[in-house]
DSSP file (Angstrom, degrees, kcal/mol; ACC not computed):
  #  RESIDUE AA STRUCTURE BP1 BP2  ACC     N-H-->O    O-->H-N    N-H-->O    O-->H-N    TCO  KAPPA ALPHA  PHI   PSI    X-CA   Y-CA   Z-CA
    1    1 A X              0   0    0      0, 0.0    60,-1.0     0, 0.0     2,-0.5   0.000 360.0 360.0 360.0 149.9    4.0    1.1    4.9
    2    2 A X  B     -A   60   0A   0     58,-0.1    58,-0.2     1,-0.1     4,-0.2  -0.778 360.0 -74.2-102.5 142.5    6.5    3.2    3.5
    3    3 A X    >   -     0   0    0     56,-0.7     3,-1.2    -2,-0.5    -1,-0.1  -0.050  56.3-112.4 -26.0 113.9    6.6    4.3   -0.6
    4    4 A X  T 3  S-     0   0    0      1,-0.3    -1,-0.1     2,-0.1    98,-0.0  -0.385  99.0  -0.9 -66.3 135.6    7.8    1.1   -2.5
    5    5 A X  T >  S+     0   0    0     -2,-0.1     3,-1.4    96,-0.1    97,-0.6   0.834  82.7 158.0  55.3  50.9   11.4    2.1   -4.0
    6    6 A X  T <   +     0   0    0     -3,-1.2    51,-0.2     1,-0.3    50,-0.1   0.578  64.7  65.5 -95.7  11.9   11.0    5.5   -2.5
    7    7 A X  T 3  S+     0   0    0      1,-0.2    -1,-0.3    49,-0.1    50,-0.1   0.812 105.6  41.4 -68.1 -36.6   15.0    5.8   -2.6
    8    8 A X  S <  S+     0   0    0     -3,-1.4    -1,-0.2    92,-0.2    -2,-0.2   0.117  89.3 149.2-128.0  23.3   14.9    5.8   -6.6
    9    9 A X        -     0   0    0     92,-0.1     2,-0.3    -6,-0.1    94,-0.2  -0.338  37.4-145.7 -40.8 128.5   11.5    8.4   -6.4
   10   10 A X  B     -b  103   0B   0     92,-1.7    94,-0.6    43,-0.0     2,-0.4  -0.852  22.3-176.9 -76.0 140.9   11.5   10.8   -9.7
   11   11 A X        -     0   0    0     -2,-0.3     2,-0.3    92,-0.2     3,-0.1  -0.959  25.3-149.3-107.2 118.7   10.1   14.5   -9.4
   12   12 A X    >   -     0   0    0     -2,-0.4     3,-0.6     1,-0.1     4,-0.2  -0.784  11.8-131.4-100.5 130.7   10.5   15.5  -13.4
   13   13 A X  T >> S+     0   0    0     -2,-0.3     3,-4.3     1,-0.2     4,-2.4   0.909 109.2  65.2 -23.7 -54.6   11.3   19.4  -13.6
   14   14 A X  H 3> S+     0   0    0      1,-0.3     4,-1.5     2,-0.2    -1,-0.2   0.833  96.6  56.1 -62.3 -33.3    8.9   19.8  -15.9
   15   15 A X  H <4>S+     0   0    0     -3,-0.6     5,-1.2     2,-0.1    -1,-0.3   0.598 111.6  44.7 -41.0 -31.4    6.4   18.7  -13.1
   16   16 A X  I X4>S+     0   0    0     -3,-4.3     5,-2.7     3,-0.3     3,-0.7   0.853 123.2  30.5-105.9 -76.4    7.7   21.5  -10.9
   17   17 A X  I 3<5S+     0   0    0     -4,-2.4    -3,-0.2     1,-0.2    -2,-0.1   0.891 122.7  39.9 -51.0 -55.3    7.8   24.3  -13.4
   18   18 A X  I 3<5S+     0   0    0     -4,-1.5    -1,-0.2    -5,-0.2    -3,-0.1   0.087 135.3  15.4-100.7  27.4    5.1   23.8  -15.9
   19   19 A X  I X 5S+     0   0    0     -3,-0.7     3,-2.0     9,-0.1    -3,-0.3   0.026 123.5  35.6-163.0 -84.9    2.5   22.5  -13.0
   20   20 A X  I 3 <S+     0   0    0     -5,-1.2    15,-0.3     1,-0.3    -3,-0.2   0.744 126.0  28.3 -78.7 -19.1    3.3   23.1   -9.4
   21   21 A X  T 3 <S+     0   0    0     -5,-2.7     2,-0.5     1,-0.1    -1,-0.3  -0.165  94.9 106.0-122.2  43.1    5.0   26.7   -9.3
   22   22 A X    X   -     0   0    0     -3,-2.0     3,-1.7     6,-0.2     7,-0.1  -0.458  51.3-169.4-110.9  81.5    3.3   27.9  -12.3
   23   23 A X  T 3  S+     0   0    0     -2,-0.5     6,-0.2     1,-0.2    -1,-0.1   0.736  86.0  54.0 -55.2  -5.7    0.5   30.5  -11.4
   24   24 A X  T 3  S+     0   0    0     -3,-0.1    -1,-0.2     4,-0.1     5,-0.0   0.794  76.6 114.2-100.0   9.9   -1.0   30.6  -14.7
   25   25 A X    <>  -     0   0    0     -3,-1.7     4,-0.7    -6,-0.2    -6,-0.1  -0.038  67.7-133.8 -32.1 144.8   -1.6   26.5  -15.2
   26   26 A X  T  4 S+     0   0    0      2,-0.1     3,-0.3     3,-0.1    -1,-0.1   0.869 103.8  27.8 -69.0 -63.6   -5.4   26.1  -15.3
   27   27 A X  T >4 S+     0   0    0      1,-0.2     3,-0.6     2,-0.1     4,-0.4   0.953 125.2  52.0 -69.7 -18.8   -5.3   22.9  -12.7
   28   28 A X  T >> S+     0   0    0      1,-0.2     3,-2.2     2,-0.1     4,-1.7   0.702  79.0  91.4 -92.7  -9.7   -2.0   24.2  -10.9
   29   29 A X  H 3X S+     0   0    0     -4,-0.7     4,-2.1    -3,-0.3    -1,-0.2   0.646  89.9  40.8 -33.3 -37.9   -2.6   27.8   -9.9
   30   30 A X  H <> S+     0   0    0     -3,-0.6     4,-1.0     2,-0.2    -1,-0.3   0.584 117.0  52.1-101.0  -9.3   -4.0   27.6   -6.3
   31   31 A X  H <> S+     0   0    0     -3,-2.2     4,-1.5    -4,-0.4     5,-0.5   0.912 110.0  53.8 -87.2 -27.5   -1.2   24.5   -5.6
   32   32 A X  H  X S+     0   0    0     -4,-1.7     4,-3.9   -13,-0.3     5,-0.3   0.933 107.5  45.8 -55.5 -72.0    1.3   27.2   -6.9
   33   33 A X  H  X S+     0   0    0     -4,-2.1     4,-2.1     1,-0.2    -1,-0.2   0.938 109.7  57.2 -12.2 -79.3    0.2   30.1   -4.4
   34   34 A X  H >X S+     0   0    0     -4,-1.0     3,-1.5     2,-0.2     4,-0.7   0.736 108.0  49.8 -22.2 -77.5    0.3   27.5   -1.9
   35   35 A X  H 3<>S+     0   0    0     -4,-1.5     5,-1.4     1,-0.4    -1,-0.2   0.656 116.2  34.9  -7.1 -76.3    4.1   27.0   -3.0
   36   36 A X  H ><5S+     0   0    0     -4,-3.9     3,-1.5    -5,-0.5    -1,-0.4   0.679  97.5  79.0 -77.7 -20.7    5.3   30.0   -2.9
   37   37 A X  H <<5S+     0   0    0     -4,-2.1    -2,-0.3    -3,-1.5    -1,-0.2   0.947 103.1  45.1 -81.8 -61.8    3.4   31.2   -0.1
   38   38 A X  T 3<5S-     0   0    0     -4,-0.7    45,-1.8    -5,-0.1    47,-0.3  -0.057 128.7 -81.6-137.2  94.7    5.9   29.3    1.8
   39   39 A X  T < 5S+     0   0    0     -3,-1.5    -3,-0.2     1,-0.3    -2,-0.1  -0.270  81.8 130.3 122.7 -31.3    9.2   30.1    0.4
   40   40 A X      < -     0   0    0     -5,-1.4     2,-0.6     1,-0.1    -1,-0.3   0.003  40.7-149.8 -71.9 151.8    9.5   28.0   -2.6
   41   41 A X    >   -     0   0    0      3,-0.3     3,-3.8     1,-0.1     6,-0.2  -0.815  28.0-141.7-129.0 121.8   10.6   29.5   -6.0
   42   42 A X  G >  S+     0   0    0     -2,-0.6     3,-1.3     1,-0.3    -1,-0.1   0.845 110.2  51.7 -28.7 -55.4   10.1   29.1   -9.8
   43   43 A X  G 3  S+     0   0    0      1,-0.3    -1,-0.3     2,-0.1     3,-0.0   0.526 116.8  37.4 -57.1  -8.9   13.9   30.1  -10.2
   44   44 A X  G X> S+     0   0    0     -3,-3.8     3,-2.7     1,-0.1     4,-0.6  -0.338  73.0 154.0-149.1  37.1   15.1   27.5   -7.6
   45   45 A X  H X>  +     0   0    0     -3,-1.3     4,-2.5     1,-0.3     3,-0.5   0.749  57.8  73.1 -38.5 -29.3   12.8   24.6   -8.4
   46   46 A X  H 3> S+     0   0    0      1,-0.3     4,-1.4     2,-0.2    -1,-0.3   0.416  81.0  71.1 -74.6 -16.2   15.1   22.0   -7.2
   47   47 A X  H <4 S+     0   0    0     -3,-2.7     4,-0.3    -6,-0.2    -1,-0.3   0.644 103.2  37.8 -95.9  -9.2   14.4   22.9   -4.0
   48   48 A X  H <<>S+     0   0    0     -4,-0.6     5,-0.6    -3,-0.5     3,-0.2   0.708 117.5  52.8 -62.9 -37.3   10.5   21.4   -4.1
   49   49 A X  H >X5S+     0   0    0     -4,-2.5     3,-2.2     1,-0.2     4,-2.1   0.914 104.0  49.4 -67.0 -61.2   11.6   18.7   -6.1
   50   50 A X  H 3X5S+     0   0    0     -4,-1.4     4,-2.4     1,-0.4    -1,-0.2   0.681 122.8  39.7 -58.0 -25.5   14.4   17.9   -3.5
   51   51 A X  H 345S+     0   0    0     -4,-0.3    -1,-0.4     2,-0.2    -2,-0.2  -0.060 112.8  49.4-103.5  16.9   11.0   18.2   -0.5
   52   52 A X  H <>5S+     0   0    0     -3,-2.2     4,-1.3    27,-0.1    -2,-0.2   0.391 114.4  44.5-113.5 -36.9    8.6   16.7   -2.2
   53   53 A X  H >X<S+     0   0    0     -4,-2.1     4,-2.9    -5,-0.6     3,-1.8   0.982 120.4  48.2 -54.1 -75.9   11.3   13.4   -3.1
   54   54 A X  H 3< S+     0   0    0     -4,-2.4     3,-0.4     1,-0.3     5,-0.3   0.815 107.2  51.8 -27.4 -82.0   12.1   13.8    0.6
   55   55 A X  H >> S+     0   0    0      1,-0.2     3,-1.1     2,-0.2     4,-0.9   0.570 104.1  54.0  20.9 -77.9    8.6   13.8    1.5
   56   56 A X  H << S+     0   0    0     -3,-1.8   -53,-0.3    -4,-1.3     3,-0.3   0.862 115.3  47.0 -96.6 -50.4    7.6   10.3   -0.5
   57   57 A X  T 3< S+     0   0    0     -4,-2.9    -1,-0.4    -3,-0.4    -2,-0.2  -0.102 114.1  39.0-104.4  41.7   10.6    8.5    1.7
   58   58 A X  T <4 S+     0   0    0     -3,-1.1     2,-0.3    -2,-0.1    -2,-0.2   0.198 106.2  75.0-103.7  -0.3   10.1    9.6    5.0
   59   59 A X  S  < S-     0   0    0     -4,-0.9   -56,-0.7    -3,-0.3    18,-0.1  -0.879  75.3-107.3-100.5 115.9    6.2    9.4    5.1
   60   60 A X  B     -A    2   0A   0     -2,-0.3     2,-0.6   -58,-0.2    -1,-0.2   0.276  32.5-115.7 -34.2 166.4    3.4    6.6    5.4
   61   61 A X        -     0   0    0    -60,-1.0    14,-0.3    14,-0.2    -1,-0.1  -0.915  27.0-171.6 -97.3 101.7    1.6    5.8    2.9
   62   62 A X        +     0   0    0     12,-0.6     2,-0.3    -2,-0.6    13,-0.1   0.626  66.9   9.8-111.5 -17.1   -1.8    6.6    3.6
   63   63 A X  E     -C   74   0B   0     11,-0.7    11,-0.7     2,-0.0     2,-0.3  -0.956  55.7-167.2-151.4 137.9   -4.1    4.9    0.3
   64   64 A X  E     +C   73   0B   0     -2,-0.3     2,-0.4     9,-0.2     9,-0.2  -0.975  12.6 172.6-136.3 145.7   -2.8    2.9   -2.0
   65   65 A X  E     -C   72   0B   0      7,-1.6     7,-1.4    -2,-0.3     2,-0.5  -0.912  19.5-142.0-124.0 130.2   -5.1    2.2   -5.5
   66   66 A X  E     +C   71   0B   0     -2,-0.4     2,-0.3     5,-0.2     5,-0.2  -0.858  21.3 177.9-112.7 171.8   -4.1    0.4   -8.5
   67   67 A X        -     0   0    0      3,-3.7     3,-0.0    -2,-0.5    -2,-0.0  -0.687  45.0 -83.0-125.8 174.3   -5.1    1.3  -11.7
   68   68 A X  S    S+     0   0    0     -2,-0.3    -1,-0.1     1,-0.2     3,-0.1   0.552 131.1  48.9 -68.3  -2.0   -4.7    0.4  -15.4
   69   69 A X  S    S-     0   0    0      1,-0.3    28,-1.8    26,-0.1     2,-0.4   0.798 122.5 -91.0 -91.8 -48.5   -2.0    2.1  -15.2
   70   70 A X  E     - D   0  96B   0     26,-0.3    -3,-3.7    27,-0.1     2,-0.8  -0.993  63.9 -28.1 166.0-136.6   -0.1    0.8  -12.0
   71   71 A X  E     -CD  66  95B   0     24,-0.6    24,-1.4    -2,-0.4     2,-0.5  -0.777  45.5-166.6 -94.5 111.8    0.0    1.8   -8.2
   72   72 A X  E     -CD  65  94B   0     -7,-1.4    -7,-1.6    -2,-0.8     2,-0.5  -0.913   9.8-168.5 -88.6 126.3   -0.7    5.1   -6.9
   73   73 A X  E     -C   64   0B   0     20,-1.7    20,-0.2    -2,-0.5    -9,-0.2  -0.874  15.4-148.8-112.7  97.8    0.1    6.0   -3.5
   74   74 A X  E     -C   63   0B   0    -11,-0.7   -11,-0.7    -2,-0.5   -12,-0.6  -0.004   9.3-174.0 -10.3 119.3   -0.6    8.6   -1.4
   75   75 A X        -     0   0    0     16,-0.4    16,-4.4   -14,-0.3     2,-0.2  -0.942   7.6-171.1-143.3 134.3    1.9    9.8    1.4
   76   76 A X        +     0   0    0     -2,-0.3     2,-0.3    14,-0.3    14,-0.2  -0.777  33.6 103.0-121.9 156.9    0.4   12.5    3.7
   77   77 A X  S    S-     0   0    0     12,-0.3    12,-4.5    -2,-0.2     2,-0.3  -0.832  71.5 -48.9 145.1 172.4    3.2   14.5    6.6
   78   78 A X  B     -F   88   0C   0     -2,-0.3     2,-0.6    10,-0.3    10,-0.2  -0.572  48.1-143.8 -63.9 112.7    5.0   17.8    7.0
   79   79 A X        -     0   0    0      8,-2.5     2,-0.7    -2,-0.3     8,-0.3  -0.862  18.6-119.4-109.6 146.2    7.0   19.2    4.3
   80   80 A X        -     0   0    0     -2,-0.6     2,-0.2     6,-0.1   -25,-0.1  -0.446  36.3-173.1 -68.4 118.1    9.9   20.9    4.8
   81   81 A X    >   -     0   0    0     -2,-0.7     3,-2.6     1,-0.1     5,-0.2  -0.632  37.6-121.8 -87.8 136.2    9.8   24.5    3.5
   82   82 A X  T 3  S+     0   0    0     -2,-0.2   -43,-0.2     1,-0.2    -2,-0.1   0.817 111.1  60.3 -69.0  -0.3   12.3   27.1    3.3
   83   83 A X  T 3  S-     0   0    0    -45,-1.8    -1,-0.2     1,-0.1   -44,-0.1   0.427 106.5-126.8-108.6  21.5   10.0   29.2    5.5
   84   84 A X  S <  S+     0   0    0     -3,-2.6    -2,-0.1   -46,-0.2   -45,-0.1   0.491  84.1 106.2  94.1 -13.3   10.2   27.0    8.0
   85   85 A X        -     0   0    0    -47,-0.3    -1,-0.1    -6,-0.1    -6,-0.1   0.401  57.1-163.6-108.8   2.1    6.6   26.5    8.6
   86   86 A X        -     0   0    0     -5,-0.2    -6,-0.1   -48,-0.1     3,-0.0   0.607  11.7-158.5   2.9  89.9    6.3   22.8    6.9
   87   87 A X        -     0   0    0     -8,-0.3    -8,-2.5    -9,-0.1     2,-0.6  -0.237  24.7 -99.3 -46.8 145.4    2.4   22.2    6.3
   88   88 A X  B     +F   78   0C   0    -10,-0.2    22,-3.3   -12,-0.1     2,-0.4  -0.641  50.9 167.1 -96.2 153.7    1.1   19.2    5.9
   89   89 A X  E     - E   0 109B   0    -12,-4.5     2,-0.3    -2,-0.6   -12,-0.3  -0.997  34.9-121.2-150.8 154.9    0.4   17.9    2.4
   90   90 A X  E     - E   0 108B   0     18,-1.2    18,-2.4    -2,-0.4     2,-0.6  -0.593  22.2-174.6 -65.7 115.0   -0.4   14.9    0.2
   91   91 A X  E     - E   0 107B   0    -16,-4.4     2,-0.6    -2,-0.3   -16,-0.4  -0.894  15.4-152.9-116.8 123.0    2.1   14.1   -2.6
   92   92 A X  E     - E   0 106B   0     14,-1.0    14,-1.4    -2,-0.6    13,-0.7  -0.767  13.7-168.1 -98.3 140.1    0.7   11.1   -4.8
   93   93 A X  E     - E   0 104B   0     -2,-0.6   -20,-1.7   -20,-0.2     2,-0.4  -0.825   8.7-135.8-137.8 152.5    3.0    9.2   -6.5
   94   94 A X  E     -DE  72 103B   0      9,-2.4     9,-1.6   -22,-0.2     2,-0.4  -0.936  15.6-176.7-134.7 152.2    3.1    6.3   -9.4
   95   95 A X  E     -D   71   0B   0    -24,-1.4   -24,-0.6    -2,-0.4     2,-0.4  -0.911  29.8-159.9-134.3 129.7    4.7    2.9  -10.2
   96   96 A X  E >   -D   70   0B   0     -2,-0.4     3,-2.5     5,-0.4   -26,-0.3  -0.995  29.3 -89.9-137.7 126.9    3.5    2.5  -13.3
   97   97 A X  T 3  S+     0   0    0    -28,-1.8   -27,-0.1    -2,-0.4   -28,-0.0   0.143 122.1  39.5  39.1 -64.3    3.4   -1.4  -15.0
   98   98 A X  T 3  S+     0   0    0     -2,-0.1    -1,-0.4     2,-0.0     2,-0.3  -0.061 111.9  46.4-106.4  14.4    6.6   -1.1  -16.4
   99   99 A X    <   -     0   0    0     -3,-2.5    -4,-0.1     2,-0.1     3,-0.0  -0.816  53.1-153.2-134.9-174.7    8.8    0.7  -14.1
  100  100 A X        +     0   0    0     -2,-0.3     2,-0.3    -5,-0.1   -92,-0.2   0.320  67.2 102.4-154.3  19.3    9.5    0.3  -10.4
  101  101 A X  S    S-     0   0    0     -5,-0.2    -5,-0.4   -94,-0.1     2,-0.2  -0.779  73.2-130.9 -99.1 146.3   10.6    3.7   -9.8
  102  102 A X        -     0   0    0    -97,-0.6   -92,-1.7    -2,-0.3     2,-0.3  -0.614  27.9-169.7 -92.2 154.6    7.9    5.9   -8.1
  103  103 A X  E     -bE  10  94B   0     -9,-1.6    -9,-2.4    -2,-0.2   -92,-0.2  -0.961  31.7-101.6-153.0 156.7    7.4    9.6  -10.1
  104  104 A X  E     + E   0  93B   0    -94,-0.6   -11,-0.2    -2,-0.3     3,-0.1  -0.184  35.3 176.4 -73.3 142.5    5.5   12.4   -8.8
  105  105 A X  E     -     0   0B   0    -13,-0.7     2,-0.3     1,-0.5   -12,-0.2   0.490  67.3 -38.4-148.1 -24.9    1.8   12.9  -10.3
  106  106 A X  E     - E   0  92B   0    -14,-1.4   -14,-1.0   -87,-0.0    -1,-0.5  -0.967  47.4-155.0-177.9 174.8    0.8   15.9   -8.0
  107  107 A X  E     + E   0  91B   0     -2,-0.3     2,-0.3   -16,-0.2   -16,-0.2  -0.964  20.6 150.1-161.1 154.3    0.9   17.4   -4.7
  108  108 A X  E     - E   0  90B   0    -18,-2.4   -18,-1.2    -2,-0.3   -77,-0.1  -0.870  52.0 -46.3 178.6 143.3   -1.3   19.9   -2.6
  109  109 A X  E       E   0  89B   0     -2,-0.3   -20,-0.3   -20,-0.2   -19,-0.1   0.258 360.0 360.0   7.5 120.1   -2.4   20.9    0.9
  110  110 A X              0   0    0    -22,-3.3   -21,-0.2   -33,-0.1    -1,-0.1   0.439 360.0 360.0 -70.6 360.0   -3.5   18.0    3.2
């Protein structure tokens, strides 16, 4: 199955900056390495969000949980990188109660 609504998927800057390309985050450092390692950049952030949104709608879903919050779902594949070398990685995503747009909650190495 593919990520429910995964046309109207959010990736929040702030997600991007203050978490996944930020090497000094306590939890986000080592995905940040990762990140950058290949190609992606603090200054041009919009180009993870735009691959990690891609990502969530072209990719299975591989667990999906719900919670007291709503559904999280898992989508595991290749993301495209600017260096070309697209890894695969997990991005987990939430529908939470009261929406029916899916929003980014993390991503990192599969």
């Amino acid at each position: 199955m593919k990520l429910p609504n995964a046309a109207t998927a959010v990736v929040e800057k702030r997600k991007i900056v203050e978490y996944l390309l930020c090497r000094s985050h306590v939890d986000g450092a080592g995905k940040a390495e990762f990140f950058i390692r290949h190609g992606f950049k603090l200054e041009r952030w919009q180009v993870l969000a735009d691959a990690l949104r891609r990502h969530g709608q072209q990719h299975e879903v591989t667990n999906a949980v719900e919670s007291p919050f709503g559904f999280r779902y898992s989508v595991d594949g290749e993301l495209q990188t600017p260096d070309g070398r697209n890894p695969t990685v997990r991005t987990v995503w939430i529908i939470e109660k009261v929406e029916d747009r899916p929003r980014l909650v993390t991503a990192h190495p599969a």
